[in-house]
NUKOLTI-355332 format. One line per field, with one value per residue (C-alpha): x, y, z. Coordinates in pm, 1 decimal. Layout:
BEGIN
X: X	...
Y: Y	...
Z: Z	...
***
This chain:
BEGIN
X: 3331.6	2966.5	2946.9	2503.9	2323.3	2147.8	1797.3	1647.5	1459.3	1107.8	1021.7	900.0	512.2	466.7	385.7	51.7	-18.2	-47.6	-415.5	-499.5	-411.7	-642.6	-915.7	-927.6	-878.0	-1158.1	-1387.4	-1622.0	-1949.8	-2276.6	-2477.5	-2466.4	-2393.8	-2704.5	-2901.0	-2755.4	-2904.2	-3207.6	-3230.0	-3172.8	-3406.1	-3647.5	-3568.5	-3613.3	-3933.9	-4066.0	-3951.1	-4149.0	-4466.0	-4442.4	-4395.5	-4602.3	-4318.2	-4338.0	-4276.1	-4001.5	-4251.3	-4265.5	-3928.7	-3723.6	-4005.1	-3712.7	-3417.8	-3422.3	-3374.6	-3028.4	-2956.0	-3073.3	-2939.6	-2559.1	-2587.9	-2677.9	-2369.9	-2212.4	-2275.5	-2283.3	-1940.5	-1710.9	-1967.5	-2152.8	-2037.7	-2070.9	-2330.3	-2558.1	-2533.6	-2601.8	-2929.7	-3056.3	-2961.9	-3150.0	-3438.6	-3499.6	-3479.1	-3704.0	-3974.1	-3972.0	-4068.2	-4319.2	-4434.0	-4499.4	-4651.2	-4979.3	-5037.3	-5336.8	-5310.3	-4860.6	-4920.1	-4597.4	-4766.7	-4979.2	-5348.6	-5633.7	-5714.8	-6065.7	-6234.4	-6487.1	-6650.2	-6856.4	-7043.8	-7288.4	-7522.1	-7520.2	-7867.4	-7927.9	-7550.2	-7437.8	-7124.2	-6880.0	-6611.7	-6403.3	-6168.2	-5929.2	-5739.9	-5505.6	-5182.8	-4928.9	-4978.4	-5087.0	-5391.9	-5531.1	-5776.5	-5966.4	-6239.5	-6598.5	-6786.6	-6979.2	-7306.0	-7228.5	-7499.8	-7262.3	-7047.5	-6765.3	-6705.2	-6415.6	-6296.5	-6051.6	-5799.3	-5662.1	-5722.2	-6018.2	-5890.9	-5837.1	-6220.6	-6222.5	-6452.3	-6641.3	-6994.6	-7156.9	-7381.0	-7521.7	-7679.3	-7832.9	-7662.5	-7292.0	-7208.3	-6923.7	-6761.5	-6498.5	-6336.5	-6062.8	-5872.3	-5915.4	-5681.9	-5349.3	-5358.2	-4987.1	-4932.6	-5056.7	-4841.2	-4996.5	-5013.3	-5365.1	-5465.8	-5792.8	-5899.9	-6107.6	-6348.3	-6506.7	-6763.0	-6666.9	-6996.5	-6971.9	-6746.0	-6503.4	-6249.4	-6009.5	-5796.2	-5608.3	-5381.2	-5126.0	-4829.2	-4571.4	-4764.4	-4766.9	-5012.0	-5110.7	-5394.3	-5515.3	-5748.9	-5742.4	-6137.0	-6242.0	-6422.6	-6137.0	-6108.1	-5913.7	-5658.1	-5482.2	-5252.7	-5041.7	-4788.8	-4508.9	-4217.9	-4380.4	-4398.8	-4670.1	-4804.3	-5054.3	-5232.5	-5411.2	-5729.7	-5776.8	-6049.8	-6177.2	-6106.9	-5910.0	-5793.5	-5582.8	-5310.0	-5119.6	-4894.7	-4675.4	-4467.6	-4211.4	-3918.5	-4106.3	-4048.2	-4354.4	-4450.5	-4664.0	-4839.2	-5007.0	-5206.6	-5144.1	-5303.7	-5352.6	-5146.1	-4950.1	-4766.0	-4601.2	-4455.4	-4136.2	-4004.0	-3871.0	-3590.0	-3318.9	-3511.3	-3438.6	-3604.9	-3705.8	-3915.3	-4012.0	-3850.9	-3999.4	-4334.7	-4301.7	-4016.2	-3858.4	-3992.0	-3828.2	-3649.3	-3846.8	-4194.6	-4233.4	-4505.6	-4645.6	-4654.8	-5037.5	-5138.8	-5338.8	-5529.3	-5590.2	-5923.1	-5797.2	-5487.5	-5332.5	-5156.6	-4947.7	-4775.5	-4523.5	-4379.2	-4133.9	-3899.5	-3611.2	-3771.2	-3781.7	-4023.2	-4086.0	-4298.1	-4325.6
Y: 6164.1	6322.9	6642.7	6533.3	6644.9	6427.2	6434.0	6564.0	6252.4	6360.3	6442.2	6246.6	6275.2	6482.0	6236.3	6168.8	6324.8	6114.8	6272.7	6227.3	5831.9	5783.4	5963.9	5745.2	5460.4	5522.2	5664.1	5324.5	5274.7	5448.5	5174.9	4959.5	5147.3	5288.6	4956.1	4937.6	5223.5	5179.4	4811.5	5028.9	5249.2	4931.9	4746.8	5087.8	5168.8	4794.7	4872.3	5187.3	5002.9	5182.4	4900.7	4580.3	4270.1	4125.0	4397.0	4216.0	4023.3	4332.4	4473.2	4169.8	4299.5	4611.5	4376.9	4453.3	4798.9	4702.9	4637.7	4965.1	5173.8	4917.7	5080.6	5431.4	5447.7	5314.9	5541.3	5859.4	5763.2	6030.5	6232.3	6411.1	6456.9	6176.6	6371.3	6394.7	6004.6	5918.4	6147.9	5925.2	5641.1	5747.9	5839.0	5528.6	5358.6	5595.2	5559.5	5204.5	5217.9	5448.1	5264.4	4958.5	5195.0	5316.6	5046.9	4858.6	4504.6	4559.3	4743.3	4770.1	5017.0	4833.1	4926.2	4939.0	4622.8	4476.7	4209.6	3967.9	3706.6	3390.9	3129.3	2849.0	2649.1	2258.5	2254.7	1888.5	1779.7	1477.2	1479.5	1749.5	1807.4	2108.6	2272.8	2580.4	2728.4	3036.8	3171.1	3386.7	3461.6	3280.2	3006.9	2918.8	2623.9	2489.5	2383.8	2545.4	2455.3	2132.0	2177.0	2457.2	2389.8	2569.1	2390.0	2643.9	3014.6	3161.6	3503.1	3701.5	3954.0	4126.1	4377.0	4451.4	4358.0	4002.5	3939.8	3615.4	3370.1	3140.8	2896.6	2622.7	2324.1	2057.3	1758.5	1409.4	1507.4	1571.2	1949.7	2089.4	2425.2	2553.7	2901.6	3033.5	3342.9	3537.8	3474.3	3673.0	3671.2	3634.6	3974.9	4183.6	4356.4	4279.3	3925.9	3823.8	3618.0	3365.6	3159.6	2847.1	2728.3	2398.1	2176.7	1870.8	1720.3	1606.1	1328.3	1571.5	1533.1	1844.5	1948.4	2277.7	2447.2	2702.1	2848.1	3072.5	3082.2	3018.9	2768.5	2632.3	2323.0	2217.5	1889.7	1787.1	1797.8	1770.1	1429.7	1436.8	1147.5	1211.0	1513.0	1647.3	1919.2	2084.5	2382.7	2565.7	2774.4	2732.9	2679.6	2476.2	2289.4	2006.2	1860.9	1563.4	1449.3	1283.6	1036.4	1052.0	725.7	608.9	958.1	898.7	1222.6	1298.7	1572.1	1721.5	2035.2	2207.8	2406.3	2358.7	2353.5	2096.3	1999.8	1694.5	1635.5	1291.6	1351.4	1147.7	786.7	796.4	556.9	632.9	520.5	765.2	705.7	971.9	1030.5	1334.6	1515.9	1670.3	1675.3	1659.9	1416.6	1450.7	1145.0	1060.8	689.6	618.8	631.5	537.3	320.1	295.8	-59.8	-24.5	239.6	549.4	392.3	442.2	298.4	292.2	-68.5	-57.3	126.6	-206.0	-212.1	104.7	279.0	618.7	616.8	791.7	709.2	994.1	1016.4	1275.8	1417.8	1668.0	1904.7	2041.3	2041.3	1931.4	1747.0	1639.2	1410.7	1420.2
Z: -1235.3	-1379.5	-1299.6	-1369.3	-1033.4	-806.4	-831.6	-513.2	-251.9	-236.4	110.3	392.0	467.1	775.2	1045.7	1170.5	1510.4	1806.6	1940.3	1483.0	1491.8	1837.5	1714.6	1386.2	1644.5	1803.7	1498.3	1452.4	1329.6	1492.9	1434.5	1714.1	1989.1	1918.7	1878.6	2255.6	2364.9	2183.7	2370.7	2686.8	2642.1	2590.0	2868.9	3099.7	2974.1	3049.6	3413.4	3467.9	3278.6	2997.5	2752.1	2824.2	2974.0	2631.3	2390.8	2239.6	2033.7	1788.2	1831.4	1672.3	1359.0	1314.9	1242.1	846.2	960.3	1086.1	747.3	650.2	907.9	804.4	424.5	521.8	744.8	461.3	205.7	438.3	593.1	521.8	317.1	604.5	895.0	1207.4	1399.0	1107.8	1002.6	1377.5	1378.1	1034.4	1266.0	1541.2	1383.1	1196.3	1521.2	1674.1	1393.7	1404.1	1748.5	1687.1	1405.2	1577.2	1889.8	1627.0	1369.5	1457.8	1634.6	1701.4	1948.5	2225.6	2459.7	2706.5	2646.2	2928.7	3105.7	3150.6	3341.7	3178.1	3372.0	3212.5	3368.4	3226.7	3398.6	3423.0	3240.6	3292.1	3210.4	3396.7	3247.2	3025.3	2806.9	2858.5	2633.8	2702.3	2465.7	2613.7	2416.2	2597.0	2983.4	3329.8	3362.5	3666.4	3682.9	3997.7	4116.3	4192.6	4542.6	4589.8	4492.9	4258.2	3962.7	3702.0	3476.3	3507.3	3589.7	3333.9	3469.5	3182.6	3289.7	2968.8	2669.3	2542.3	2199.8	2252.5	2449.0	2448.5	2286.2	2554.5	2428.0	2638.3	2473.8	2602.6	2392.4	2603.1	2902.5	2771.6	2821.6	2620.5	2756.7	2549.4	2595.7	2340.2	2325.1	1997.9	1705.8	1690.7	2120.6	2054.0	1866.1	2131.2	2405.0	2724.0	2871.3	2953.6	3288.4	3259.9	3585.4	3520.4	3785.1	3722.0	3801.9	4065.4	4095.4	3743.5	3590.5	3308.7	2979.6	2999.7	2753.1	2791.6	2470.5	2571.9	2459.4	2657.6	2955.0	3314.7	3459.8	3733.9	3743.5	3994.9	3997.5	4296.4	4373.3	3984.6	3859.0	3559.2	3367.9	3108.1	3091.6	2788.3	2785.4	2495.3	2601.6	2440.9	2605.1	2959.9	3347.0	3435.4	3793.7	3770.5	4105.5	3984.2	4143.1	4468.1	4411.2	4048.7	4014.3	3715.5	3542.4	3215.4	3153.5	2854.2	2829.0	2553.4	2620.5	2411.7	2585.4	2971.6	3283.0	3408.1	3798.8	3899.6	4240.0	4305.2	4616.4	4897.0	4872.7	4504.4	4282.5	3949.4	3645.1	3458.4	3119.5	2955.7	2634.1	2424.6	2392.7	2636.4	2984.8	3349.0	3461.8	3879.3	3988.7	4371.4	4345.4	4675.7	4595.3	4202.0	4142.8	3842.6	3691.7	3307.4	3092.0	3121.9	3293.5	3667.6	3878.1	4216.6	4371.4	4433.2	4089.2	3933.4	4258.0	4377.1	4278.6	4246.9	4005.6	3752.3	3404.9	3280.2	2951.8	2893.4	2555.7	2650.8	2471.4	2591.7	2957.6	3318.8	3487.3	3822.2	3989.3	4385.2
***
């Protein structure tokens, strides 16, 4: 037998401690609880009017800084100490924000409101085109008194920054009102309101150009005939006329929720296609007479009638 010694075992590592092994269990990145917070903070400040309701325009602007504020946890981790890393965090949150609070036209903090009110006279017009173009907020059209001898009254609720642009022309008898929110409506924080009050003396074309807005248009007393209407992400009511005679509608909305009234003793045909919609039609009035085309039974005969065509998104429209 060798009388060579056994080499020592080297000894076991110490274990870990219980409270060491839950703390590294529960060490994780700073990064997005504090996008969390930061999205909390938003969302709290919109409820006490701080921020305008559609702030997030801007914000989804920061999301390169998650990147950023990804690689400086990154390189930081273990370097400095957790506390320190999550006040770079924070900070770059925080000047984001702040950036996108001072620099000119991305503004989040909702600035002063002002009223504007414009009005042009018939001057001789027996007959008008009107055109409204309105980006993010709520539209209200109707109708002026009888006898009015203005064209239309536009009132503008909204920032200063985004005063609207309204003209009125009128060449052998044809008027033509248009009134058009300012370029780059859409990067401001505060969501506008405009009220249209138009003629119904005179026969009208309308054609109204909105995006995420809500609307609501009613033509019941208006001479219209012929409505167009082109909306985004929106929630929109039309009342057509009641005895303009023949009025001719078309309508193409994106992502929409869109409402139709056909007043009482007025006939209609009205025409779908598009994408994914819910499709809500009064069958007792305008039976379904092919794929897609519904019509009431008196619509060739009746003097006041209307022919809608709808292009719709991923929407749902009703007709009652």
């Amino acid at each position: 037998m060798s009388d060579t010694p056994t080499a020592a075992a080297p000894p076991a590592p110490a274990p870990v401690p219980i409270f060491e092994r839950e703390k590294s269990r529960r060490r994780g990145g700073l990064v997005w609880p504090l996008i969390l917070i930061a999205v909390g903070a938003i969302f709290l400040l919109q409820n006490f009017g701080i921020l305008a309701p559609n702030a997030w325009h801007q914000v989804w602007r920061l999301w390169p800084l998650v990147l950023v504020l990804i690689g400086i946890e990154i390189l930081f981790r273990g370097r400095i100490s957790g506390v320190v890393t999550g006040f770079l965090v924070a900070g770059l949150l925080i000047g984001g924000l702040a950036a996108l609070a001072v620099i000119p036209r991305l503004t989040l903090v909702a600035g002063p409101i002002e009223t504007r009110e414009f009005e042009y006279r018939l001057d001789g017009a027996t007959q008008a085109n009107v055109n409204l173009e309105f980006g993010a907020g709520r539209l209200v059209v109707g109708a002026l008194s009888a006898g009015d001898g203005r064209v239309g009254r536009l009132t503008y609720t909204g920032p200063d920054a985004l005063r609207p642009n309204a003209r009125y022309s009128m060449r052998n008898g044809l008027g033509d009102l248009r009134f058009t929110i300012r370029p780059g409506a859409g990067e401001f924080a505060v969501f506008p309101n405009m009220t249209a009050d138009l003629n119904r003396d005179v026969p009208m074309t309308l054609r109204v150009t909105s995006g995420a807005s809500d609307a609501t248009i009613d033509l019941t007393e208006l001479r219209v005939s012929r409505f167009d209407l082109e909306t985004g992400a929106s929630s929109t009511r039309i009342v057509f006329p009641r005895s303009a005679g023949a009025t001719e509608a078309r309508l193409r909305t994106g992502a929409a929720s869109l409402v139709m009234e056909v007043p009482e003793g007025v006939a209609a045909q009205v025409r779908h296609s598009g994408g994914l919609s819910s499709l809500d039609i009064d069958q007792a009035r305008f039976p379904n007479v092919e794929r897609n085309l519904y019509r009431s039974a008196d619509f060739a005969t009746n003097p006041n009638r209307v022919d809608v065509r709808v292009d719709s998104g991923a929407s749902s429209v009703t007709v009652r």
